[in-house]
C-alpha positions in Angstrom: -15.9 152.8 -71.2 -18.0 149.9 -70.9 -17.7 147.2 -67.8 -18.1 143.8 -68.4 -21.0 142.2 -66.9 -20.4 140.2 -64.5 -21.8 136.6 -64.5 -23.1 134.6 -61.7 -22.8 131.0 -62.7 -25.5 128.7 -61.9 -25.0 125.1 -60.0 -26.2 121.9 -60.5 -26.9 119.9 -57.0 -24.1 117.8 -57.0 -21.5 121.4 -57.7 -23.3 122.7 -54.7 -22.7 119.5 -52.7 -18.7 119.8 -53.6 -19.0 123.6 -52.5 -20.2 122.2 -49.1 -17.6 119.8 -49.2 -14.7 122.3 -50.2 -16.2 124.7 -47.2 -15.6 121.7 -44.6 -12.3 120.8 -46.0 -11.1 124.3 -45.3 -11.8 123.9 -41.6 -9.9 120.8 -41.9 -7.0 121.9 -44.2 -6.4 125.7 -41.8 -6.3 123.8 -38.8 -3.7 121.7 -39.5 -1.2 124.1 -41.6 -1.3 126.5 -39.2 -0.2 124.0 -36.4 2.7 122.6 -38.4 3.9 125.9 -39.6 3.6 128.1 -36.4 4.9 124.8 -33.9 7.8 124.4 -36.7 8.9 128.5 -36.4 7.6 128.9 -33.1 10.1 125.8 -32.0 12.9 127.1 -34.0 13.0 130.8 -32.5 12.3 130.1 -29.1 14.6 127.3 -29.0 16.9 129.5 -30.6 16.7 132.1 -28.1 17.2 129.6 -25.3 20.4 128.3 -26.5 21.7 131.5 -26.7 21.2 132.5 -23.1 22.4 128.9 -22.2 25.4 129.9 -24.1 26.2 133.0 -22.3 25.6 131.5 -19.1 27.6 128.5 -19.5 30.1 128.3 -22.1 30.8 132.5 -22.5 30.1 134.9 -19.6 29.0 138.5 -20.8 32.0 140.3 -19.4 34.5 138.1 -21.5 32.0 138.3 -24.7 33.1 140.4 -28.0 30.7 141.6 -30.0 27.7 141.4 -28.3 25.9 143.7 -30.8 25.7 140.6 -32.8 24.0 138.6 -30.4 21.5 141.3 -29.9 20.7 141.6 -33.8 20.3 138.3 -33.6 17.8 138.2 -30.6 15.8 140.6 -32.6 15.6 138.7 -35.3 13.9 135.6 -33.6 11.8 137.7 -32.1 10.6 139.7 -35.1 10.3 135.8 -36.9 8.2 135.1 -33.2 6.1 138.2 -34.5 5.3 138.1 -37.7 4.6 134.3 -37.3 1.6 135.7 -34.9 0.7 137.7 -37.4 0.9 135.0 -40.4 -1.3 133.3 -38.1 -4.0 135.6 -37.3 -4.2 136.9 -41.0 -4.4 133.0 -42.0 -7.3 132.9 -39.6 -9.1 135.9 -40.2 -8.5 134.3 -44.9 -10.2 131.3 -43.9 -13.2 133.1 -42.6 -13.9 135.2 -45.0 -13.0 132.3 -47.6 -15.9 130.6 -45.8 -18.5 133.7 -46.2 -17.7 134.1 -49.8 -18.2 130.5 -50.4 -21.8 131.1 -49.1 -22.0 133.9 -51.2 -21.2 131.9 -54.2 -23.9 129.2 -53.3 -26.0 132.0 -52.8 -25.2 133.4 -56.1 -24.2 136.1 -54.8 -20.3 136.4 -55.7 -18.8 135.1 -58.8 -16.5 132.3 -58.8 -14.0 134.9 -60.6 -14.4 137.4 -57.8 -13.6 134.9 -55.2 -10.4 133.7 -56.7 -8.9 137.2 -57.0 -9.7 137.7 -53.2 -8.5 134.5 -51.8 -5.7 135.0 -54.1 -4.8 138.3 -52.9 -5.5 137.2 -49.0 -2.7 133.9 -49.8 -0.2 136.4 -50.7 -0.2 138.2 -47.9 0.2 135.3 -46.0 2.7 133.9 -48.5 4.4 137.3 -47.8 4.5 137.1 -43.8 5.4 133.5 -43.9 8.6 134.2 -46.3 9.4 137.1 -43.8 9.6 135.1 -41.1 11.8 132.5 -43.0 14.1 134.6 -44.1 14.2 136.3 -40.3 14.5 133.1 -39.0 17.7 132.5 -40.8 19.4 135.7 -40.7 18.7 135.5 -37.0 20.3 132.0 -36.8 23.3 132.6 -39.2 24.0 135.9 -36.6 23.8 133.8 -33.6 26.1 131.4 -35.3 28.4 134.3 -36.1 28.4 135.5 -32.7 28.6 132.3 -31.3 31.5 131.3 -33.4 33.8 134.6 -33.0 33.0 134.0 -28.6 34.3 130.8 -29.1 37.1 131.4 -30.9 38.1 134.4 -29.5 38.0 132.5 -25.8 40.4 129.4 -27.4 42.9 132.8 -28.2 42.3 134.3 -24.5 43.6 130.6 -22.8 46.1 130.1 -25.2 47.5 133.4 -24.5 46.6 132.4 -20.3 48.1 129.5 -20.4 51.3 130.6 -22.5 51.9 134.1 -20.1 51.2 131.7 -17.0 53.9 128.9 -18.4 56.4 131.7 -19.3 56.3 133.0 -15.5 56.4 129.6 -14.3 59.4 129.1 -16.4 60.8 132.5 -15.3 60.1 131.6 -11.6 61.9 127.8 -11.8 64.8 129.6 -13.4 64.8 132.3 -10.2 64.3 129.8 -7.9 67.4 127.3 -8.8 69.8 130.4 -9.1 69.2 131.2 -5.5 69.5 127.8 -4.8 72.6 127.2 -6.6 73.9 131.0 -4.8 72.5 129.8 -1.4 73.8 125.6 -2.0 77.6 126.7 -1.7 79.0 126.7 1.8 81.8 128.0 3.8 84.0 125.9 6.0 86.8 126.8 7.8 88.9 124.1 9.6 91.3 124.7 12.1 
């Protein structure tokens, strides 16, 4: 079998100049992605996992929650999103530096253009891959919360209606005790002479 040989295309000053351009712009370009996507998940989660333990403390107390292997599942969701977002970023980081040593290679002639698409292409979709990971965490985390936060509440509206009904009933039951031996205790005996 014969391999093709592999071409190393030759530049004219000006397609070098863009090459140093497109290098810079990279700097430029991973700097500010990577902010806006890790702030944007990184807000998300850990505000996520703050509500939560605002909600326990405040609205439902642990000893009166149901299903707390929800909330857990949940918990670990936004903290796997939390971790693979570190790792989106890193990998991102670690892409864009050896984007810019294969650029130099290609100026140097040294790597084909062809060879240095299928690499960054390959590095994007590992990225692509962590970044859709942590999406989809991200909302199976919050749809579980949401689940567990909904059942809680519900199930506490069922707990005081069924308090407040059992505590009317013996209220009710008491009043009616109450004017019986009244009534019984009301009525008098007097003799006259």
């Amino acid at each position: 079998m014969v391999e093709k040989e592999k071409t190393i295309n030759e530049f004219t000053p000006e397609q070098l100049s863009g090459w140093e351009e497109y290098r810079q712009s990279l700097y430029v370009q991973k700097a500010k992605s990577d902010d806006l996507f890790e702030k944007a998940i990184t807000f998300i989660s850990s505000g996520a996992l703050g509500l939560t333990l605002t909600f326990h403390d405040k609205i439902v107390p642990v000893e009166n929650a149901i299903w707390i292997a929800l909330i857990a599942v949940g918990w670990f969701l936004l903290v796997a999103t939390l971790f693979l977002n570190l790792v989106s970023h890193y990998k991102s980081s670690k892409s864009t530096d050896y984007t810019i040593d294969e650029i130099d290679s290609i100026i140097d002639y040294q790597l084909s253009y062809e060879d240095f698409r299928k690499k960054l292409t390959k590095r994007n979709k590992q990225i692509d891959r962590l970044n859709l990971a942590s999406i989809v965490l991200l909302g199976i985390g919050l749809l579980v919360i949401i689940m567990y936060v909904s059942i809680n509440i519900h199930y506490g509206k069922e707990t005081k209606l069924k308090t407040t009904v059992e505590t009317t009933k013996s209220t009710a039951t008491q009043n009616k005790q109450s004017r019986s031996e009244r009534t019984v205790d009301s009525t008098a005996y007097f003799t006259t002479k």
